[in-house]
C-alpha positions as CSV (number, residue, x, y, z in Angstrom):
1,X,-7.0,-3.3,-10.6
2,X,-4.3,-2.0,-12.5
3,X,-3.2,2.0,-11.7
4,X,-4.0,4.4,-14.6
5,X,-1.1,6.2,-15.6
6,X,-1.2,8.9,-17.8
7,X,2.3,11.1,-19.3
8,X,2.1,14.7,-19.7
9,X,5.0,16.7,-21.6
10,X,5.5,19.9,-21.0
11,X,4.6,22.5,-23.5
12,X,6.7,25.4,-24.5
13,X,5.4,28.6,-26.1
14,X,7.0,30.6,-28.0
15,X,6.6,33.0,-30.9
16,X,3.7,34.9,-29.6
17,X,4.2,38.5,-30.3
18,X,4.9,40.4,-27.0
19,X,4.8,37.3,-24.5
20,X,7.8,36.6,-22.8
21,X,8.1,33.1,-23.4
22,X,7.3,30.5,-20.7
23,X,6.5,27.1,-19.9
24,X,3.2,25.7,-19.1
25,X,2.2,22.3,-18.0
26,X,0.0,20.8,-20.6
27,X,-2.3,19.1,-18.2
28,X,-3.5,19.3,-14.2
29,X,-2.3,16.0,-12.1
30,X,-5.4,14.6,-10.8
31,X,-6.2,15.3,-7.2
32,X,-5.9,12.9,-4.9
33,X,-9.3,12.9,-2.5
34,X,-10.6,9.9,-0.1
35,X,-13.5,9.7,-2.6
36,X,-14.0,5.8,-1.9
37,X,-17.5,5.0,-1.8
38,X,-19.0,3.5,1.2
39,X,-20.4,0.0,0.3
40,X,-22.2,-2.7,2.3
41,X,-22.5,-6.3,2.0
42,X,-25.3,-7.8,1.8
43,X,-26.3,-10.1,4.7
44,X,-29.6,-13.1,4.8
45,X,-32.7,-11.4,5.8
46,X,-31.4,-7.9,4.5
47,X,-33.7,-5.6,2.3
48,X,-33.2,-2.5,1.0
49,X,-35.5,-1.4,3.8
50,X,-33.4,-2.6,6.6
51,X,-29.9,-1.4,5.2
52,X,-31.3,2.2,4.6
53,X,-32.3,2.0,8.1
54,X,-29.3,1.1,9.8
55,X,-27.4,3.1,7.5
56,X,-29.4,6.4,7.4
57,X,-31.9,5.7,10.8
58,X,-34.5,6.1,8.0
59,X,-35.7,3.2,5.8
60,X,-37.6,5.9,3.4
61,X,-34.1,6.6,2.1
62,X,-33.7,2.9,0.5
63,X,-35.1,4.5,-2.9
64,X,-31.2,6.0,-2.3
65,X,-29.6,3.3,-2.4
66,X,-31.6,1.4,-5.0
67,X,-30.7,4.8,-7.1
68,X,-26.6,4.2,-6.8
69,X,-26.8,0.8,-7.4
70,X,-29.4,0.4,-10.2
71,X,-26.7,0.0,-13.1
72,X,-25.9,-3.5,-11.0
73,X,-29.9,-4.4,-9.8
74,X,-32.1,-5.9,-12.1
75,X,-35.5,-5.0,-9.3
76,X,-35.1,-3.2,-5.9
77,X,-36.6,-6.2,-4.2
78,X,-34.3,-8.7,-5.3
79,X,-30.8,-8.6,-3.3
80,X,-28.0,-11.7,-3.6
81,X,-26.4,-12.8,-0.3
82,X,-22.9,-11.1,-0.6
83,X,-23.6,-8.5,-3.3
84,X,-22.1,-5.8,-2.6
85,X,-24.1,-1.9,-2.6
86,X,-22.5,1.3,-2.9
87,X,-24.0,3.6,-0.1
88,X,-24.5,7.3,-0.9
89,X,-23.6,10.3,0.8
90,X,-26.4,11.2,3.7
């Protein structure tokens, strides 16, 4: 994917009765964090059972994943060979 990139000018203030005038940055660069989701591929034979098992040691926490990755799963019993599933935080 293509980088976002987004310009900023400076902004100047001036005529403000009894400020010193001074120059303020109109916007906050974003912060640069290793936010990357962890994701998993799915595999034949996996289920949403298994993955939250190997990924949490709990299978209970599949209702997790199904949550994260609903926008992209039409049931949380039906899983494509490849598709790929965002894994939440633990």
């Amino acid at each position: 994917m293509g980088q976002l990139h987004e310009e900023v000018a400076d902004t100047i203030v001036v005529d403000a009765p009894g400020v010193p005038e001074r120059k303020e940055s109109a916007a906050e660069p974003a912060k640069t964090t290793d936010e990357t989701p962890r994701t998993y591929r799915v595999q034949h034979g996996d289920s949403l059972w298994k993955i939250a098992q190997a990924q949490f040691g709990d299978g209970y926490r599949s209702t997790r994943i199904y949550e994260a990755n609903r926008d992209t799963m039409s049931s949380r019993n039906v899983l494509s060979i490849g598709q790929i599933l965002k894994i939440p935080e633990r």
